[in-house]
Every structure is written in C-alpha cells, then in structure tokens.
LUMMARTOR-381061 format. One record per residue (C-alpha): residue in one letter; x, y, z. Coordinates in steps of 0.25 Angstrom, whole numbers, always signed. Example, Ala and Ser with C-alpha at 12.3 -4.5 7.8 and 13.67 -1.06 7.14 Angstrom:
+------+-------+-------+-------+
: type :     x :     y :     z :
+------+-------+-------+-------+
:    A :   +49 :   -18 :   +31 :
:    S :   +55 :    -4 :   +29 :
+------+-------+-------+-------+
***
This chain:
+------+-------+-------+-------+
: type :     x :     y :     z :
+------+-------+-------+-------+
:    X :   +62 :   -40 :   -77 :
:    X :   +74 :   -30 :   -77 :
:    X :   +76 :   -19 :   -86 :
:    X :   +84 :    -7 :   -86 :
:    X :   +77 :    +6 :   -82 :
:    X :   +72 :   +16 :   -94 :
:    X :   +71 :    +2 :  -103 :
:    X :   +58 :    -3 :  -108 :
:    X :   +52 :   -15 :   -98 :
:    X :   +47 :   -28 :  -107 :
:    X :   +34 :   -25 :  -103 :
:    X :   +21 :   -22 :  -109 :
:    X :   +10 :   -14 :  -103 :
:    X :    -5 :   -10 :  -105 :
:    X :    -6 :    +1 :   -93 :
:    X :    +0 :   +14 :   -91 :
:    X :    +0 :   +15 :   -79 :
:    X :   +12 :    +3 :   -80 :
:    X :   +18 :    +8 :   -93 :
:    X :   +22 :   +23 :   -86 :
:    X :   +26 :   +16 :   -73 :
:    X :   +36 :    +7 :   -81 :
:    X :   +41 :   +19 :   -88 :
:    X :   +42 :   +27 :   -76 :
:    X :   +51 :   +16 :   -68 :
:    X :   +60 :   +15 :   -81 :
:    X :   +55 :    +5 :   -88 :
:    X :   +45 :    +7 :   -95 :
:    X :   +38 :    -7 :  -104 :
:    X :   +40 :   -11 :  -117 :
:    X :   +24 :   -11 :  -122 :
:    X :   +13 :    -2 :  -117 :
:    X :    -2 :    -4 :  -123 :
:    X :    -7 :   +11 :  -126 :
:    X :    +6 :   +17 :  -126 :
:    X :    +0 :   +29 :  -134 :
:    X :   -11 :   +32 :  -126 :
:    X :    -3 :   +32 :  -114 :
:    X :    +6 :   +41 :  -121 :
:    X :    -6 :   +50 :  -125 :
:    X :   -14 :   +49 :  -109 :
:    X :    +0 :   +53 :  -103 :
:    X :    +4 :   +64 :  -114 :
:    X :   +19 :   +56 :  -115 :
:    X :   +23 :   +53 :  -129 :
:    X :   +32 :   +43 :  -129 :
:    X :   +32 :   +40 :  -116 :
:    X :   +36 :   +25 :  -117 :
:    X :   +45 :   +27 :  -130 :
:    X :   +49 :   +12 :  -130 :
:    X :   +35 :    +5 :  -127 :
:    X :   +28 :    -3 :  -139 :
:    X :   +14 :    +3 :  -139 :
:    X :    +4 :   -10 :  -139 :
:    X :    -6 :    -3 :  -145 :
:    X :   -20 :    +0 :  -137 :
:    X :   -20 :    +0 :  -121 :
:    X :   -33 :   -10 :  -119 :
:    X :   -29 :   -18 :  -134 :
:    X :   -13 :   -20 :  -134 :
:    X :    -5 :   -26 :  -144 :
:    X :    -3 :   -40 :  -137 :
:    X :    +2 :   -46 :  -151 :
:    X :   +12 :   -34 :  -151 :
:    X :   +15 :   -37 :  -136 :
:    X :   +16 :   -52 :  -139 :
:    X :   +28 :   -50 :  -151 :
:    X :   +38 :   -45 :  -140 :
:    X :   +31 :   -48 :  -125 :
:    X :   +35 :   -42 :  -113 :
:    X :   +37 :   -48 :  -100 :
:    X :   +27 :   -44 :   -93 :
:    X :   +15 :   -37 :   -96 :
:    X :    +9 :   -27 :   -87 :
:    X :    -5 :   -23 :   -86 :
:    X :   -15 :   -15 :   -76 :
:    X :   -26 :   -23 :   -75 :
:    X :   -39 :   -23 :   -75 :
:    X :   -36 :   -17 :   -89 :
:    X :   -30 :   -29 :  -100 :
:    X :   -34 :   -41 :   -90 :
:    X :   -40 :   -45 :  -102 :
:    X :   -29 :   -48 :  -110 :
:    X :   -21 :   -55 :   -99 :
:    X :   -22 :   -69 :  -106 :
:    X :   -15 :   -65 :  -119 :
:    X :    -4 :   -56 :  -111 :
:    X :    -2 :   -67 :  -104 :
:    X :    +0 :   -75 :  -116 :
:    X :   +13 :   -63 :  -119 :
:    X :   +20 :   -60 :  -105 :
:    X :   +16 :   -60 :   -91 :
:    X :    +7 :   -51 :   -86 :
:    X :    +7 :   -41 :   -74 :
:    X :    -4 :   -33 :   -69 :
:    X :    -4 :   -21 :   -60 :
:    X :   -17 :   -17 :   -56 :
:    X :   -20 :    +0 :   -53 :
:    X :   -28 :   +10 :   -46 :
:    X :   -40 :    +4 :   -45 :
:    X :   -38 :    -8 :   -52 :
:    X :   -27 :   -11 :   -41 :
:    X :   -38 :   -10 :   -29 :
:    X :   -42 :   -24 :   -24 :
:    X :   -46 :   -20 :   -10 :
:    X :   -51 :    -5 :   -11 :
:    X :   -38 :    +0 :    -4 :
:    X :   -28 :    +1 :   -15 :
:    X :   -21 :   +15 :   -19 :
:    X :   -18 :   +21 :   -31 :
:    X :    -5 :   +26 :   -28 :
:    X :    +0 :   +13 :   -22 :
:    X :    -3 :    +4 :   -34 :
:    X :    +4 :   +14 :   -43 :
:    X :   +16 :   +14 :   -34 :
:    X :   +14 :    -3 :   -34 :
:    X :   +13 :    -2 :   -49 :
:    X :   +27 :    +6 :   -49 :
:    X :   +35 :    -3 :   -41 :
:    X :   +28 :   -17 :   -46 :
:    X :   +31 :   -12 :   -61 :
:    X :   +47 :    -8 :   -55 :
:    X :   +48 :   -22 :   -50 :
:    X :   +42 :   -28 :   -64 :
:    X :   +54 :   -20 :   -70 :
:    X :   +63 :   -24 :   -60 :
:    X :   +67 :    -9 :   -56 :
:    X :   +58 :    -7 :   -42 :
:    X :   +69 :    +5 :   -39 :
:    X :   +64 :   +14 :   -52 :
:    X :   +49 :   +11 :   -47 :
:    X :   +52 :   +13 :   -33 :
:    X :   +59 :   +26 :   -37 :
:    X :   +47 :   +31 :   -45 :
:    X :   +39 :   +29 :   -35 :
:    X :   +46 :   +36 :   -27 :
:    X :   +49 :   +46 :   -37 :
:    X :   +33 :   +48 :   -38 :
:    X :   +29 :   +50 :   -24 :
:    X :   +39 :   +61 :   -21 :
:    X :   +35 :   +69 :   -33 :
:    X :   +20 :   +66 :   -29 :
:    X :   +21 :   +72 :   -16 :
:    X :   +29 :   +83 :   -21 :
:    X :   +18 :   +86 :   -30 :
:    X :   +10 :   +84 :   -16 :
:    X :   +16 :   +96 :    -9 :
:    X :   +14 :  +106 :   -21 :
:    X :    -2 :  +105 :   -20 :
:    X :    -3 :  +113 :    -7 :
:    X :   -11 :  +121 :   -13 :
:    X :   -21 :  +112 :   -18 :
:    X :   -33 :  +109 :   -10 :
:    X :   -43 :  +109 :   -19 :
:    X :   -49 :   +94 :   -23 :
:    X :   -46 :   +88 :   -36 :
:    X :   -56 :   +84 :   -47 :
:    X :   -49 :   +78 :   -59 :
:    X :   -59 :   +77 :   -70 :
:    X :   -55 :   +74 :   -87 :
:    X :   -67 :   +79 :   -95 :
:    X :   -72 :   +69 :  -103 :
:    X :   -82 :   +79 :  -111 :
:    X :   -93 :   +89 :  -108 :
:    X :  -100 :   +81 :   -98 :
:    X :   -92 :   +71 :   -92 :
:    X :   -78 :   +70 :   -83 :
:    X :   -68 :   +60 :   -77 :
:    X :   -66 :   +62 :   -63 :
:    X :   -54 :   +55 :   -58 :
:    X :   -49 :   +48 :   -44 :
:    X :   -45 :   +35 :   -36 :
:    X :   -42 :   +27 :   -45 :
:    X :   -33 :   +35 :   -56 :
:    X :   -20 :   +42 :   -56 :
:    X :   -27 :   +56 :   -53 :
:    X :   -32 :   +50 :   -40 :
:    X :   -22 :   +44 :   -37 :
:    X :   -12 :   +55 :   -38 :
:    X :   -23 :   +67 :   -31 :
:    X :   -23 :   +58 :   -18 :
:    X :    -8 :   +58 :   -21 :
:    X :    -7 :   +73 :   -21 :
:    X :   -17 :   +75 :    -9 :
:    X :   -27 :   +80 :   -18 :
:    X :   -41 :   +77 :   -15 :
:    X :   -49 :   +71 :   -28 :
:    X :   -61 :   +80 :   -27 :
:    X :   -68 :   +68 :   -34 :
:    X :   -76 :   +58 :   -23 :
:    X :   -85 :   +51 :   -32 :
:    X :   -83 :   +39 :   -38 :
:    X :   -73 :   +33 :   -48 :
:    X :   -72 :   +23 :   -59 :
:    X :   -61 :   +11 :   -57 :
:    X :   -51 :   +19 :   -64 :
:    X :   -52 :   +31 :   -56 :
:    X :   -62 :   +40 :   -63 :
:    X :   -76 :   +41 :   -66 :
:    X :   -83 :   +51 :   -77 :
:    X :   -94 :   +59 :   -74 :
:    X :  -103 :   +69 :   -78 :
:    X :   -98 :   +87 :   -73 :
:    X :  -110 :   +85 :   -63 :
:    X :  -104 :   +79 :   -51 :
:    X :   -92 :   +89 :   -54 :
:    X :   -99 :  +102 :   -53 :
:    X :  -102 :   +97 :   -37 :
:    X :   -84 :   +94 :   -35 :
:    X :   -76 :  +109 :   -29 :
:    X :   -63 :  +104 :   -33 :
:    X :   -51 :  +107 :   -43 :
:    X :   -55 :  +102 :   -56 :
:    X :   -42 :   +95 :   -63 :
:    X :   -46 :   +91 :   -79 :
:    X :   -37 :   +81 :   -84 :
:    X :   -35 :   +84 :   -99 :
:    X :   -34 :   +71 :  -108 :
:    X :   -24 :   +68 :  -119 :
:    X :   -35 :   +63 :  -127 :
:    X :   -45 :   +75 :  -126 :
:    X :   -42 :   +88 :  -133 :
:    X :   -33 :   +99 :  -131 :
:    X :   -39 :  +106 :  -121 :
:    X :   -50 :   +99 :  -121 :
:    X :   -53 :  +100 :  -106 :
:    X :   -53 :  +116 :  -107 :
:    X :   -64 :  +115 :  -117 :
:    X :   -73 :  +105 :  -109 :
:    X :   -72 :  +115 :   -98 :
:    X :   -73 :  +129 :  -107 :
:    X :   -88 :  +123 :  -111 :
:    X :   -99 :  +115 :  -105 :
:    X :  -101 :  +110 :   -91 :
:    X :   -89 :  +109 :   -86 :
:    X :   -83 :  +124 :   -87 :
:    X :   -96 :  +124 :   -76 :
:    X :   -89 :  +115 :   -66 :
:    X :   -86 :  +124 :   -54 :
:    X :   -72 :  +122 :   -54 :
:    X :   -71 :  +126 :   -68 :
:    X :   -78 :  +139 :   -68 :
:    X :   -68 :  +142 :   -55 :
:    X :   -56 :  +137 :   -64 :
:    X :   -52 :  +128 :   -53 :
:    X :   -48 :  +117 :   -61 :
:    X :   -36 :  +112 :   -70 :
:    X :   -32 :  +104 :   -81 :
:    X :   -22 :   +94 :   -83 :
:    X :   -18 :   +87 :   -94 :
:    X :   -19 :   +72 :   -92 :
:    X :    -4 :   +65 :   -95 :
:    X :    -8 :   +52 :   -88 :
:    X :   -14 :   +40 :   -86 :
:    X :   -22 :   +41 :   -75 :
:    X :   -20 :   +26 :   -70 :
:    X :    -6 :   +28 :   -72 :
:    X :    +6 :   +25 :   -63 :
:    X :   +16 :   +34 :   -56 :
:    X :   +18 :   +41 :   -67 :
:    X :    +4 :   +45 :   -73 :
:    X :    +3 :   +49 :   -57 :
:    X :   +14 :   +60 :   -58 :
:    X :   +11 :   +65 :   -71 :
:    X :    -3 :   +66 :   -65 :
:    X :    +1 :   +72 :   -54 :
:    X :   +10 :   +83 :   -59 :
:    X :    +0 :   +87 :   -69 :
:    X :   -10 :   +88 :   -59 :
:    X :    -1 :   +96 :   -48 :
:    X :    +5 :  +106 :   -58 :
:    X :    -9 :  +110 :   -64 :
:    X :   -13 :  +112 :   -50 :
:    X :    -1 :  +121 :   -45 :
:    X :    -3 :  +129 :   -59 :
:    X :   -19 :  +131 :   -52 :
:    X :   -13 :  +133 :   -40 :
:    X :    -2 :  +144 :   -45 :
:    X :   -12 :  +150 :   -54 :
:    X :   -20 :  +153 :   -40 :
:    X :    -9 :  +162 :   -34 :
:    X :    -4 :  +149 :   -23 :
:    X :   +12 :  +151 :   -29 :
:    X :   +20 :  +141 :   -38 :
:    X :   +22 :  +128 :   -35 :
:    X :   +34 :  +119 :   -40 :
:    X :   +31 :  +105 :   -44 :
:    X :   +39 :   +93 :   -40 :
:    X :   +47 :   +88 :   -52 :
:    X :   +42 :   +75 :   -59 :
+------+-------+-------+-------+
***
C-alpha cells in the first residue's frame, strides 16, 4: 500500500498509540475512533486535521467505517478483540500488540515493541525510511535529553492525584516507565503494577518513598487542580511536599503511546526537572531541540 508522504493513509484505527505513530512517519490514517479525546489527553487541537472522527474510542462508528472502508484496520489488542468478526466483515484486520499486552514470555521491552510498532507500521505504508529515520531521529534527541540530567540523582516517583485519598503511581508497563529507564532515572516506585502499568493507591505507602515527587496534571481535571489537592489534606503532609521537592507537569500524552507520546513525555519531564535543578543554584542547562 503506497502513499505519498504527508497524505492520509486508507486506514482506520482505534489506538493512539498507532494513530501518532502514522502521523509522525507522514502518513497519518484516514479514521481514528476517539479522535477528540485523543486531541484533549495530548492537549493537540487538530492534531489529525484530515481524520474522520468515528466517534467513541471503545464503541466506533463501524456503519460510518463500513460507507468508505479502509484497507486495513488496525488495532492494539486485547482492547476491540471483540469486535473483530464484524471488522472483519469491512477490511482486513491487523493487530499490534503493546507494553505489556506484547509480553508472551516475561522478557519483552517496552522500548523495542515501540521501535517494532514504528517500523512494522513504515512497512504497512510502504515508507520503512521515514520510520527508520524517526526512530533514529528519537533515540538521538533521547539520549541528548540523557546527558542534561547529570544532575539528577534523586529517584522518581510519578503520581496523578485522583482526589483526597487516593493516587496513580506509575511504571513498567506505560510510557513513563518506559521513558525514566530510558533517561537513567530510577523509578522510585518497587511495588507492584497493574497490566497497563499502574496501580492506585491509598497516601499511606507514599509517606514511607524519599524520592522526587513528579505530579502529572490531567487535562480532564481542573485548572490547577493538583495545587489545591496539595494546598489541603494529606497530601501537603507527604514528606516531599513539605520540603518542595517535587514538581508538576502538565500531562500532554497518552501514556501507552508511541515514539511520540515518549518525547513529548520526556521533554516535559526533563525540562520541569532542569527548571528544579536551575532553581537550586546548579547553572542553566540547554535542552536538545525536539
């Protein structure tokens, strides 16, 4: 299936993780399920200006699909296996396993099956150069990033706050894990995780973690909502807090993206991290560009 880089692939696909890695090798598809959401998780309006939206992520419009198919649909199971008899019915169906979904033998890696992802998807569109070159493109900026964390020794704990008692940690199995091993940054997090990477608990087992506390801000909560679960209740009593060590990034993401959710992740991350670091009297520190 050729097509010309920068024009929209006849695809259709229910993952995100797929749609930004098409877009970000030039060709990005013709139908995304959940096309607002995604816009609104990864704060891009517009992102994908030529995709038909088909509607809900987990419920797409498979009558709207139907009218024009594609030639292939792609999707990441185990989410939508249970649609696969009436896709099937429309176009042929590819699937691409990820994170932890990908593992069959306890041995898998997060950053290969991303890489994977990336050149299978460049072969689907007939372009393995532009996915090659983004790959490539990825890992240079990554470990430029790399070099600009000298001065980060510190363990990471990544937390979102889901409300006055409870907290997402997150790990193995996400882009944030994923991208802190990446970085050389150890995940101050050693308990366990869910299947997708995270797990919610209670501020008990936090107060016992010396680490940098990194809050990830939701687009779906409100502004500045993470600065008022931390002005009142327990968590302004986590140590970290009371000694400021911590910081808070805004989440622009999907965090079981591809390359792409990886960098913007990642660059998010460093540059808040810097900020601290410059704010402590260690010097400036240029970024990479993206």
């Amino acid at each position: 299936m050729a097509s010309e880089k920068n024009s929209v692939a006849p695809l259709a696909t229910f993952d995100f993780a797929i749609a930004e890695t098409l877009n970000a090798i030039g060709h990005p598809p013709k139908f995304l399920s959940g096309l607002e959401g995604y816009e609104t998780y990864s704060r891009q309006e517009g992102v994908l200006p030529h995709a038909t939206n088909l509607g809900y992520r987990h419920l797409p419009n498979l009558e709207l699909l139907a009218s024009d198919p594609p030639q292939h649909i792609l999707i990441s199971p185990p989410a939508h296996v249970s649609l696969l008899p009436r896709l099937r019915k429309i176009a042929e169906v590819k699937e691409y396993r990820l994170y932890r979904y990908a593992d069959s033998n306890g041995n898998h890696n997060d950053w290969e099956t991303i890489e994977e992802l990336t050149r299978q998807l460049g072969d689907l569109v007939e372009d393995p150069d532009a996915a090659e070159h983004y790959i490539q493109q990825s890992s240079e900026h990554f470990a430029a990033l790399k070099q600009t964390l000298n001065h980060t020794e510190s363990p990471i704990l990544l937390v979102r706050l889901m409300d006055e008692r409870h907290a997402r940690v997150y790990g193995e199995g996400s882009v944030e894990g994923m991208m802190l091993n990446r970085l050389g940054l150890e995940n101050a997090w050693q308990g366990d995780l869910g299947q997708w990477g995270m797990t919610t608990v209670s501020a008990t087992p936090l107060f016992d973690i010396d680490a940098k506390l990194v809050f990830l801000d939701s687009p779906y909560g409100p502004d500045g909502g993470v600065r008022q679960l931390l002005s009142d209740g327990q968590w302004r009593h986590l140590p970290s807090v009371k000694q400021g060590n911590y910081t808070i990034i805004p989440v622009n993401y999907w965090s079981w993206g591809g390359l792409p959710a990886a960098r913007r992740f990642a660059d998010n991350l460093v540059s808040h991290l810097i900020e601290d670091d410059n704010h402590d009297g260690t010097g400036d520190t240029l970024l990479p560009d993206s």
